[in-house]
C-alpha positions as CSV (number, residue, x, y, z in Angstrom):
1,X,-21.0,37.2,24.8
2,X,-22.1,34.3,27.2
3,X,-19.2,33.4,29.9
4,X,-16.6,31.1,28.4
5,X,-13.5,31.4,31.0
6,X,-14.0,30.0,34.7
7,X,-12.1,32.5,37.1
8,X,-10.6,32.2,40.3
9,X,-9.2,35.2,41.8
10,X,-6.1,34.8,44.2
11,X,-5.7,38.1,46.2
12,X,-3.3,38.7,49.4
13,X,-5.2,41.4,51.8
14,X,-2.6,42.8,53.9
15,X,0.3,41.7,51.3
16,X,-0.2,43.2,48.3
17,X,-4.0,43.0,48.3
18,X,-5.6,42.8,45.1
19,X,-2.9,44.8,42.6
20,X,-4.8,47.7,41.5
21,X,-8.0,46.5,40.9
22,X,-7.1,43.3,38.8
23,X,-10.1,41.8,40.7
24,X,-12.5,44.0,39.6
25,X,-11.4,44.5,36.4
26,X,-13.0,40.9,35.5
27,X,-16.4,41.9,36.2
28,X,-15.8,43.9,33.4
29,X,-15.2,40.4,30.9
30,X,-18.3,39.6,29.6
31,X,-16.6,36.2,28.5
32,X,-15.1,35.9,32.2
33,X,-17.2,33.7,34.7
34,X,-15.6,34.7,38.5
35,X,-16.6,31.7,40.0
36,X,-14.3,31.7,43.1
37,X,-11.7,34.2,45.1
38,X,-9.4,33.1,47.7
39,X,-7.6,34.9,50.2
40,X,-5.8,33.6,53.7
41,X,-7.5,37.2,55.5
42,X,-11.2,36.6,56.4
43,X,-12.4,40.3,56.0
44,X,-10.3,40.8,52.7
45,X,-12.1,37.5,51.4
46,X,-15.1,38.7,52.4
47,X,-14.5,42.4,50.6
48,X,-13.3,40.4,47.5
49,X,-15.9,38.2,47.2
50,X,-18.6,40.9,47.4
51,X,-16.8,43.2,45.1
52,X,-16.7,40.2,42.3
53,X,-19.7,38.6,42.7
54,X,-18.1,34.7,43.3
55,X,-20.5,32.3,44.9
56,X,-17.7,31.1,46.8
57,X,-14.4,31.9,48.8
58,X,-11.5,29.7,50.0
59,X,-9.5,30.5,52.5
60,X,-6.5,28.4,51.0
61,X,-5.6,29.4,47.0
62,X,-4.4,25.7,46.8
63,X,-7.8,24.2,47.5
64,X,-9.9,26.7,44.8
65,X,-7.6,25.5,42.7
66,X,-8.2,21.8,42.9
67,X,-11.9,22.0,43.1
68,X,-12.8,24.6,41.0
69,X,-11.9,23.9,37.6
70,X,-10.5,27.0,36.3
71,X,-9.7,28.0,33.3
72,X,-8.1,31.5,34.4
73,X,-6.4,32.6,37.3
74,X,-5.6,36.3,38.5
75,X,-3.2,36.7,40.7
76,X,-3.5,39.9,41.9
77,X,-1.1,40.5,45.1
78,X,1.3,42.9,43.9
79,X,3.9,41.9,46.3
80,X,6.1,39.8,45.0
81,X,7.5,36.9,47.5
82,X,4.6,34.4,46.3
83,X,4.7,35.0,42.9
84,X,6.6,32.3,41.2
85,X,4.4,29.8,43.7
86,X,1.1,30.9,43.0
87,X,2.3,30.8,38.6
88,X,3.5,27.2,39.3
89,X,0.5,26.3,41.5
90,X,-1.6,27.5,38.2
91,X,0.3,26.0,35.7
92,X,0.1,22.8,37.2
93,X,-3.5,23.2,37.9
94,X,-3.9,23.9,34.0
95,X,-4.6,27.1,34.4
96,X,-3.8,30.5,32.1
97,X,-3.1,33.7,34.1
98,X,-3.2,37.5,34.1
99,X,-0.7,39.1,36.7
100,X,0.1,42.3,39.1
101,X,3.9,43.0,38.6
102,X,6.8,42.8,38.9
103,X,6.6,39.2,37.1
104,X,9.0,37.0,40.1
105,X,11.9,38.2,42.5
106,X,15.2,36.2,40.2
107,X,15.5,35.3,36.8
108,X,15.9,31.5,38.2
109,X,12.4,32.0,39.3
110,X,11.4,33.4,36.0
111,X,13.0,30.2,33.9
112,X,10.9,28.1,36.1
113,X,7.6,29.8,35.0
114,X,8.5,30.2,31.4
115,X,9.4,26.3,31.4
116,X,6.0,25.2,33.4
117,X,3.5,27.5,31.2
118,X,5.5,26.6,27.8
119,X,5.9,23.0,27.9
120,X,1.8,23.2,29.0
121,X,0.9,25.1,26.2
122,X,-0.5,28.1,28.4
123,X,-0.6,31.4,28.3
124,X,0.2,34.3,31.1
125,X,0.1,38.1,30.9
126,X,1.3,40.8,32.9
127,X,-0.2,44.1,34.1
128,X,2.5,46.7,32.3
129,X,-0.5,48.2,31.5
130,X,0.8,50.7,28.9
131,X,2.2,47.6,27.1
132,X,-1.6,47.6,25.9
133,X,-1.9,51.0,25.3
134,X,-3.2,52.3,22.2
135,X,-1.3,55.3,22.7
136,X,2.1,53.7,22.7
137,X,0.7,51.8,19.5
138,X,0.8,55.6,17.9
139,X,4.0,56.8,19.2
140,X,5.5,53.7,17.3
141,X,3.8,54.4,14.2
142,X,5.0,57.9,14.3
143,X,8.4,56.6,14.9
144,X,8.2,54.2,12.0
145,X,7.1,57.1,10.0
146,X,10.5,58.9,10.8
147,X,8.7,62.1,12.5
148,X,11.6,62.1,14.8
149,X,14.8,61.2,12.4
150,X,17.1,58.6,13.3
151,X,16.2,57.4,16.8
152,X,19.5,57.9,18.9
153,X,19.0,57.2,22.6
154,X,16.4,56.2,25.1
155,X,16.2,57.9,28.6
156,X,14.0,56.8,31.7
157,X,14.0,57.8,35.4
158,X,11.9,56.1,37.8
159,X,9.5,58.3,40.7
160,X,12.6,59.0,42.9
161,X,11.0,59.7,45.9
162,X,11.8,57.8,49.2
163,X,11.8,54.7,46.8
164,X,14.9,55.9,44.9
165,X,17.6,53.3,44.2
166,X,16.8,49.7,43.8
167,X,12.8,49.7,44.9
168,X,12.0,52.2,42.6
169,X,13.7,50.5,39.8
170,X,12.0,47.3,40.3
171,X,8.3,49.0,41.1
172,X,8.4,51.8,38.5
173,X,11.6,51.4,36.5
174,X,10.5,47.9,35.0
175,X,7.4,49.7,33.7
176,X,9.9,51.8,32.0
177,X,12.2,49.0,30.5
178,X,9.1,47.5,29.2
179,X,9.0,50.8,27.1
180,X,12.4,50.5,26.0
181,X,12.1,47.3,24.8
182,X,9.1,48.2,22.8
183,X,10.7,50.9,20.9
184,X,14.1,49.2,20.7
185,X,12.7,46.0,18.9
186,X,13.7,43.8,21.7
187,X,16.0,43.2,24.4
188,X,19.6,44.9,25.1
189,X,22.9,42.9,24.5
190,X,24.4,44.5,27.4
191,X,24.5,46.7,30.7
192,X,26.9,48.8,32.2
193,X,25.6,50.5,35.6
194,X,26.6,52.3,38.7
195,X,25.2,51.7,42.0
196,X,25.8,53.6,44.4
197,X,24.9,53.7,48.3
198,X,25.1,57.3,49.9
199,X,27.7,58.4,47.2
200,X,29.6,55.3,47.5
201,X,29.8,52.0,45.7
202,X,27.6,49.1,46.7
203,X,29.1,47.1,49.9
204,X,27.8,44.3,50.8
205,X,26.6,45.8,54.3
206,X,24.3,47.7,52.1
207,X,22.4,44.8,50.9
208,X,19.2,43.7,52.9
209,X,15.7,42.1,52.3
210,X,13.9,45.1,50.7
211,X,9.5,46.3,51.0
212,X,6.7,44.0,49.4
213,X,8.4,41.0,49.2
214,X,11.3,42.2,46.4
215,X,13.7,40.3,47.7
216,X,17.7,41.6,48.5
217,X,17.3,44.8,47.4
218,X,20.3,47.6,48.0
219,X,21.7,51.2,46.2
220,X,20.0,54.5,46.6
221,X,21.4,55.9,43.7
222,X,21.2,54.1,40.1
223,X,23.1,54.6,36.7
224,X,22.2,52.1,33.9
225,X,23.2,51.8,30.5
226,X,21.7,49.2,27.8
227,X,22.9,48.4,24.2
228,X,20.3,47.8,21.7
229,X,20.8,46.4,18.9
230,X,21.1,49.3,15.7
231,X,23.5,51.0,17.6
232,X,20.7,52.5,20.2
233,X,21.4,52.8,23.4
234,X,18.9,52.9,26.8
235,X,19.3,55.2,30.3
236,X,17.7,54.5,33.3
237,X,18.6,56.7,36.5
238,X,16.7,56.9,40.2
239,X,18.2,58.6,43.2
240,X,16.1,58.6,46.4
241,X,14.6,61.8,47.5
242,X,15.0,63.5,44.5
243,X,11.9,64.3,42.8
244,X,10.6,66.6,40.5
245,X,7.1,67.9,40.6
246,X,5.7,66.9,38.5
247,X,7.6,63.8,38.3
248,X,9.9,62.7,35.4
249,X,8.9,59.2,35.6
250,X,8.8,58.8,31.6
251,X,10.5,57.7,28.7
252,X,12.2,59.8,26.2
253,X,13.4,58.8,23.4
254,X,15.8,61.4,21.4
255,X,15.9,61.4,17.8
256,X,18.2,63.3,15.3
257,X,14.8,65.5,14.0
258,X,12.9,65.6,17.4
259,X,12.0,63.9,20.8
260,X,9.1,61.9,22.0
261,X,7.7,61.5,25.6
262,X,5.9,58.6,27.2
263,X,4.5,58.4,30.1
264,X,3.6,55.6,31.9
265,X,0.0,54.4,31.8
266,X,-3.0,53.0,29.5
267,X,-4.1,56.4,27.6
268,X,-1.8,58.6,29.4
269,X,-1.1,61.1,26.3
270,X,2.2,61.2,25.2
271,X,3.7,64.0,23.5
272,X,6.6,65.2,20.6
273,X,8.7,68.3,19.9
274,X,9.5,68.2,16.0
275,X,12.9,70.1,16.7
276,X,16.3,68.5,16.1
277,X,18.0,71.0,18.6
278,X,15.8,69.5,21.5
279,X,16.0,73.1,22.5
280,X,12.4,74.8,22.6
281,X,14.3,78.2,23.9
282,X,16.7,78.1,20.9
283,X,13.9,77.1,18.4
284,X,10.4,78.0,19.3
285,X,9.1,74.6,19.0
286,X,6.5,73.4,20.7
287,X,5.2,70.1,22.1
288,X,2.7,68.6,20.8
289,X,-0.2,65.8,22.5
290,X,0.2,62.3,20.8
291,X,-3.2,60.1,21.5
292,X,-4.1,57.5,20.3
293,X,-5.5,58.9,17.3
294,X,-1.8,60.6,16.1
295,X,-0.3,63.7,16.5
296,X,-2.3,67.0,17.8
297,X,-6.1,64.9,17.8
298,X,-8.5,64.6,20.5
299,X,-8.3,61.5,22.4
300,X,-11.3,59.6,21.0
301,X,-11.0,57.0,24.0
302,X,-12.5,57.0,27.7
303,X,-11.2,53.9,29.1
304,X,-8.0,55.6,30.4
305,X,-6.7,54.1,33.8
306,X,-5.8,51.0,35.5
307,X,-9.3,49.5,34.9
308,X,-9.3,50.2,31.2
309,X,-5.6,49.2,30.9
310,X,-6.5,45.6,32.7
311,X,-9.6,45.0,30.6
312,X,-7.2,45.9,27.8
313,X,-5.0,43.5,29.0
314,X,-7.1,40.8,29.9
315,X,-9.1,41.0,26.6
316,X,-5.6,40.3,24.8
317,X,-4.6,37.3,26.9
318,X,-8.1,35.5,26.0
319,X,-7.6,36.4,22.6
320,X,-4.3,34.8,22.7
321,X,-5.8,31.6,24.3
322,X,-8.0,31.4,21.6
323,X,-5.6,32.1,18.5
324,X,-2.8,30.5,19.5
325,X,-0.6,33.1,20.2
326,X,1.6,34.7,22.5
327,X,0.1,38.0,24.8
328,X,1.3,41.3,24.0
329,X,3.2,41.2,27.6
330,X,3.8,37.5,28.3
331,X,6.3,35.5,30.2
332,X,9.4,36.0,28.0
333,X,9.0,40.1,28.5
334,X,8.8,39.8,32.4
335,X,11.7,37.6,32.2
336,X,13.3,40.2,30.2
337,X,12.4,43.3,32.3
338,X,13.5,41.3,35.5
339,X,16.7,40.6,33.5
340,X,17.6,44.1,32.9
341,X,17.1,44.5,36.7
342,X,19.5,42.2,37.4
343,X,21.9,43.2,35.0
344,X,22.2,46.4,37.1
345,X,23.5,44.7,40.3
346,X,25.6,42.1,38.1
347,X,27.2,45.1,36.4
348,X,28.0,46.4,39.8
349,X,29.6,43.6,41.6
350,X,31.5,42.6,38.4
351,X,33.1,46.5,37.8
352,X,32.4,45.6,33.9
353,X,30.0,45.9,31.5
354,X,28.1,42.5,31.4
355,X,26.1,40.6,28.4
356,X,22.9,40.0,28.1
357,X,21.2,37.1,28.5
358,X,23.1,37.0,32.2
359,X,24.8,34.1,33.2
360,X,23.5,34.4,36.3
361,X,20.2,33.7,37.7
362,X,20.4,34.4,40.9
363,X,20.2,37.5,42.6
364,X,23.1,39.7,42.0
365,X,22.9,40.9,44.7
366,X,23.2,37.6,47.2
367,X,26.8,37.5,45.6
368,X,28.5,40.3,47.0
369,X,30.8,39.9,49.4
């Protein structure tokens, strides 16, 4: 396929870099034309630039994007602080875009960039890459299908290592949510959470700008509950410095005839016990691999990985350029990750269970007092 899509490539050496590997993952497009990267660090523009092939560099993402034309834009840093101004500096340059998460820091940052990219007709996608996965596509056949029963509850706990708490929630956790949203149908109606700082409740002392440009961040210790609709409810936990090894950073989702696992990842094999009891010991039940070919096959696939995920990724945004429709992980699920984020510190300073969409859009957290 001849190049169809100008790309400029906006990375952040020193600052969240390049994601992981977003950059490269469009020499991989053969509709993708990298005709530009920009970057404020002179020996991380010079890497990128190498590394893509662009005939040119900028120093200043502002200026690629007024002389270059673009039809795509990556923006690759996977810190967050400059997020919702690079999307608007793309949006108004006319630009679609792929993304490093977490999508922006507040949801009032998030309305912005759902408004500028929808009243321009474009199109943005985000890197939760098992989103794309064709694995994940199996696991809800199989659900369909009823190989687990009724589902009944969802359960997800981040890394938990010095992250713990709020970071790991945002970093990992929001990979997570994405999950739950997939298999739920959509978004909760509601959040009840805990958060807790050395075994007590949140104090405003306790909040602070957190790593990678997150924003206030605060709680080393996390409790969440979500109501989806059907009666199904989701569980996110994180404590710092309590991982396991290997880590539990998956999602489970409990049925009343079995259980499912998925782990985070394009390709990473998930996996299904076929045993109402949830009890191997009681039962003698086994897991069983789920690829992306069903239940006990080989995976058929090599493109496992961040590089395969991205190309996944990318693939489906262009497609949804050119048919008109919306990418499988767009703006309206980052907004909705980032809100189940927030609902966890807005359940917290209210003492209540709180309703989803928030009525706040700030953070949560700059509201404790």
């Amino acid at each position: 396929m001849a190049p169809k899509y100008r790309v400029g490539i906006i990375g952040r050496t020193g600052k969240g870099d390049y994601g992981h590997g977003v950059d490269v993952a469009f020499t991989k497009i053969p509709a993708a034309e990298i005709v530009a990267v920009a970057d404020e660090d002179p020996a991380g523009r010079a890497a990128a630039q190498q590394r893509c092939g662009a005939p040119r560099a900028y120093a200043d993402y502002q200026e690629m994007l007024s002389r270059e034309e673009l039809d795509v834009v990556a923006i690759c840093p996977r810190w967050v602080d400059r997020h919702h101004a690079l999307l608007v500096a793309a949006a108004e340059a006319g630009c679609h875009v792929y993304m490093e998460k977490p999508f922006c820091r507040t949801l009032q940052e998030c309305d912005d960039v759902v408004h500028q990219f929808d009243m321009r007709h474009l199109k943005l996608a985000i890197a939760h890459i098992s989103q794309y996965s064709p694995v994940v596509d199996a696991v809800v056949g199989i659900l369909q299908a009823g190989e687990i029963g009724e589902l009944l509850e969802l359960r997800g706990r981040g890394k938990e290592d010095l992250r713990g708490g709020g970071e790991d929630m945002w970093v990992l956790g929001s990979h997570l949510f994405a999950l739950m949203r997939t298999v739920a149908g959509g978004s909760p109606t509601s959040c009840s959470a805990t958060v807790l700082q050395e075994g007590r409740p949140l104090q405003a002392r306790d909040v602070s700008p957190g790593p990678e440009g997150l924003g206030l961040l605060a709680g080393d210790s996390i409790q969440a509950r979500y109501a989806f609709a059907g009666g199904l409810f989701g569980h996110f936990a994180s404590r710092r410095n309590a991982a396991g090894s290997p880590t539990r950073f998956a999602l489970q989702i409990f049925g009343s005839r079995g259980v499912v696992e998925i782990p985070s990842g394009f390709l990473a094999p998930a996996s299904i016990l076929r045993d109402p009891a949830w009890s191997p010991a009681r039962t003698g039940k086994a897991w069983e691999p789920i690829t992306s070919a069903g239940i006990g096959l080989p995976e058929p696939r090599t493109d496992a990985g961040y590089e395969g995920g991205h190309v996944a990724a990318i693939t489906d945004l262009l497609e949804s350029i050119e048919r008109q429709r919306a990418p499988r992980c767009g703006a309206e699920e980052g907004r909705a990750i980032v809100e189940m984020i927030a609902a966890t510190y807005e359940s917290q300073r209210l003492g209540r269970t709180v309703e989803l969409p928030l009525a706040t859009r700030v953070n949560p957290l700059s509201l404790f007092s």
